[in-house]
C-alpha positions, -999 to 999 in steps of 0.1 A, spaced: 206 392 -381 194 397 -417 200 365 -439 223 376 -472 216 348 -493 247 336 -519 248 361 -550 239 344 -586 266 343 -595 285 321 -571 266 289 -591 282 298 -621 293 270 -647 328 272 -650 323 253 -683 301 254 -715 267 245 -716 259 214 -733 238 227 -765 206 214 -775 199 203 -809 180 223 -830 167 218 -869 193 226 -898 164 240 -918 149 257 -889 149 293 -878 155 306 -847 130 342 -843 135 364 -812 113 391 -798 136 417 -778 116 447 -762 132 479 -746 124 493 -710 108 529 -709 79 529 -686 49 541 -697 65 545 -733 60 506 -734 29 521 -750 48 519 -784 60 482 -788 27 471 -774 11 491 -801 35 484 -825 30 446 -821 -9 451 -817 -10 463 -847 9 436 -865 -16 411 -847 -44 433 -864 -31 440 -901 -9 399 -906 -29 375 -878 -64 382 -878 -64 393 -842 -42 359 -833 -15 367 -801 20 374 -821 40 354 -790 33 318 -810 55 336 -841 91 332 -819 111 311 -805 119 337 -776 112 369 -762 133 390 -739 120 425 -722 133 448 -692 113 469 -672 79 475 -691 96 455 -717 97 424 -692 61 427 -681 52 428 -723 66 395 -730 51 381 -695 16 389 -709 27 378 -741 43 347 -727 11 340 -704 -12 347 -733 -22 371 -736 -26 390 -771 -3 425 -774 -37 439 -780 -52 430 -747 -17 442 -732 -14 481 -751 -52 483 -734 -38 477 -703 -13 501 -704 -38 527 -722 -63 519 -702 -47 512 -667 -16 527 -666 -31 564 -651 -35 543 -621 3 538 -621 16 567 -631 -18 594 -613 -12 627 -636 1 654 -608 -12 690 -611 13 713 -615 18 718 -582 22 681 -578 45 677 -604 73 704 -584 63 682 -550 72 647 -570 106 661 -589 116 674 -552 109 640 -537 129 617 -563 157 635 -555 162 616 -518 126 590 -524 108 571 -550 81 583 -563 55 558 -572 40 533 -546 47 503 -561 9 490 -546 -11 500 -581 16 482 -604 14 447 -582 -24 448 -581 -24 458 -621 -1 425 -621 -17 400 -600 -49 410 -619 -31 399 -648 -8 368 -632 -23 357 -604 1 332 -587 11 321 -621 47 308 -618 75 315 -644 81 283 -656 45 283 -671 50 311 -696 45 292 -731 75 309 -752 112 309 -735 120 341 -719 147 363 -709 141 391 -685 169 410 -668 169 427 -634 196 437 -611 205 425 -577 217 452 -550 228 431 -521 255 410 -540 257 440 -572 252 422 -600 234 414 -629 204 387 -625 185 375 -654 156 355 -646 152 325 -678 125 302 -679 136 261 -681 145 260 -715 179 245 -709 186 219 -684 207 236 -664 185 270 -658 165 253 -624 164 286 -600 137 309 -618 114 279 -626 86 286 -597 94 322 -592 60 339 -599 58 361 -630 43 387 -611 75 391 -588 96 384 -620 79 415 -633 81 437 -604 116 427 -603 123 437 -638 104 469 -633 116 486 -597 128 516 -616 156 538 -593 141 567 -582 101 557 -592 98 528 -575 116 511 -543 135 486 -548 116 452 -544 128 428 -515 128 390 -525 142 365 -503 171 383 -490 178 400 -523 171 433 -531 157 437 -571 159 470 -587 150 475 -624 168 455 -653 175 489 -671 200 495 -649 224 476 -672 202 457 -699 178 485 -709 176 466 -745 176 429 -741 191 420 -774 223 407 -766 210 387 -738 187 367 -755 217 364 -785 241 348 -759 213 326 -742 205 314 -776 240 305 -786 250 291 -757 217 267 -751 211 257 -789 230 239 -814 226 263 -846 246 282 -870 244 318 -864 228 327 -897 198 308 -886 188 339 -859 162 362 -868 160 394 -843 131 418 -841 140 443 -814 117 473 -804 120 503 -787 105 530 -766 114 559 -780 149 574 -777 162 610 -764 187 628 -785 220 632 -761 250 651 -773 276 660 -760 279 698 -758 304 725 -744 285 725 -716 283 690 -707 316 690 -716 328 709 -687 297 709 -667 289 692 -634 259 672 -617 238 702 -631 251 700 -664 249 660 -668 212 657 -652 202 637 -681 230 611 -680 206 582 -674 186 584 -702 220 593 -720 233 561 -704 200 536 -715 208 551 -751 239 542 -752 234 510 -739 210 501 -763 233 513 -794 260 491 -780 238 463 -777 224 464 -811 262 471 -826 273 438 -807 244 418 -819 253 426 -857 283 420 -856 276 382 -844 246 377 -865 245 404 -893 229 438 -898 205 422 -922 194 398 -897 184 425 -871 154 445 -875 152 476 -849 118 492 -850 118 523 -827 107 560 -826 123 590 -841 152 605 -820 137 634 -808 150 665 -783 112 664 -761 111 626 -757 82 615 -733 92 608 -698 87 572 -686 57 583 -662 37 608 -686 8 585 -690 -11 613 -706 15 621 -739 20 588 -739 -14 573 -748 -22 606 -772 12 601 -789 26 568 -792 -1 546 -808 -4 569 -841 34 566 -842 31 528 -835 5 522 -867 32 551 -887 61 522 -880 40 494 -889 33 511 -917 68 515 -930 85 483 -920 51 459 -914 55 437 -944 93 428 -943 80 420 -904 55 399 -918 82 385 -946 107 375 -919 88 373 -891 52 362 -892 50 337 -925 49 303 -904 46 299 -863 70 288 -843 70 253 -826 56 249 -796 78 253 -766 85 222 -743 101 233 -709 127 210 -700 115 183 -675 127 186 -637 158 167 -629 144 132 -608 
């Protein structure tokens, strides 16, 4: 018989958390980074470039007080989180990620859209050697900034967020490795299987929590003893895909709504955003992110990805880099202290 472990949720608290104290006078700066595959060319870049033009170089992770990613947003603020500098990471996407995502001929391209309609499509082999290159056996509760990565558990189906032991009470994720953490974040429906881990079944965080935002908000509230106005948010995207709803959609079928995932993620990801100004204010949310656009990149075109998105990255940089740098990158954040294992 097949062990089914208890889901995550059945340890709930039924009561608050117990905040921990946290300076008056101090702010609070989170990182949040969107899923999109391959696309996590563009916050890479985007932050790589910051590194370059504000830090001399220096890894941007030591600049806040948390980061949160799903998908290739999760396996950004591992590196980050192990660090590594975004630099090094957007190379290892540019440079690696063909191995990933192998270009099909055109031919191939007809075979793989046929097979994701019943299979994955990707062998998930290349992207756990590209991470264990990276990792090793590096466990979670290492990292060196507080993290927030969601994923999504299909035995129990629910929501799983794996947070490193900044709080006393978050124990479980502690000596997960971060190279399961980010396959877990990462096992995309339809491009990857979904990943088996101790009687669970993880499939990708996108799946409900394609941007991040609102998780790491939440986390933050609940574990820390601060006034709302002391949160700083720099959330970054992968690009969106226009979606409207036509007279086509409108009374169209399975045909019709092929594109309801992506339209799903957006949606998602505007909800989240609206939610998190709302607690904290517009003003204290900065969303850098691509142009809408009607031919947005697919999340495994490793080729339009690495011509494309790194121009647009410096482009963004360009635009918004000094009210980063104002908010964002004028004094490092203290160093993060894991909370100690209960004796």
């Amino acid at each position: 018989m097949n062990y089914v472990p208890p889901g995550r949720s059945d340890d709930t608290h039924q009561t608050r958390r117990i905040r921990q104290p946290w300076p008056a006078d101090k702010p609070f700066r989170i990182l949040s980074i969107d899923g999109g595959g391959i696309c996590g060319i563009l916050p890479a870049a985007i932050l790589a470039e910051l590194e370059r033009r504000f830090l001399g170089g220096q890894s941007i992770a030591g600049y806040f007080d948390m980061i949160a990613g799903t998908s290739t947003g999760g396996i950004i603020a591992l590196g980050l989180a192990h660090g590594r500098t975004a630099a090094d990471i957007r190379d290892i996407y540019v440079e690696r990620g063909a191995n990933i995502f192998p270009p099909p001929s055109r031919i191939g391209r007809i075979v793989r859209s046929v097979r994701r309609t019943h299979r994955y499509a990707y062998d998930r082999g290349p992207l756990e050697e590209e991470l264990l290159r990276i990792f090793g056996d590096t466990p979670y509760g290492s990292a060196r900034t507080r993290l927030c990565i969601p994923s999504f558990e299909g035995r129990h189906g629910e929501p799983w967020i794996f947070k490193t032991p900044h709080h006393p009470d978050y124990r479980k994720d502690r000596f997960e490795r971060m190279v399961k953490v980010g396959l877990s974040t990462a096992a995309a429906p339809t491009y990857f299987e979904a990943l088996p881990n101790n009687g669970y079944v993880m499939v990708d965080g996108g799946l409900w929590a394609n941007n991040p935002v609102m998780n790491a908000l939440v986390d933050v509230l609940a574990c820390y003893d601060l006034d709302r106005g002391q949160i700083d948010i720099l959330s970054l995207g992968c690009g969106e895909t226009t979606f409207k709803v036509d007279e086509a959609k409108a009374q169209g079928g399975l045909f019709q709504w092929k594109g309801v995932i992506r339209a799903a993620m957006r949606a998602q990801s505007h909800n989240a955003l609206g939610q998190a100004y709302l607690l904290v204010g517009k003003d204290k949310v900065m969303r850098v992110d691509a142009p809408e656009s009607t031919n947005a990149i697919a999340l495994d075109d490793h080729r339009r990805a690495t011509a494309e998105l790194p121009a647009m990255a410096r482009s963004l940089v360009e635009a918004s880099g000094r009210e980063i740098e104002r908010v964002f990158l004028a004094s490092e954040a203290d160093a993060y202290v894991p909370c100690p294992l209960p004796v």
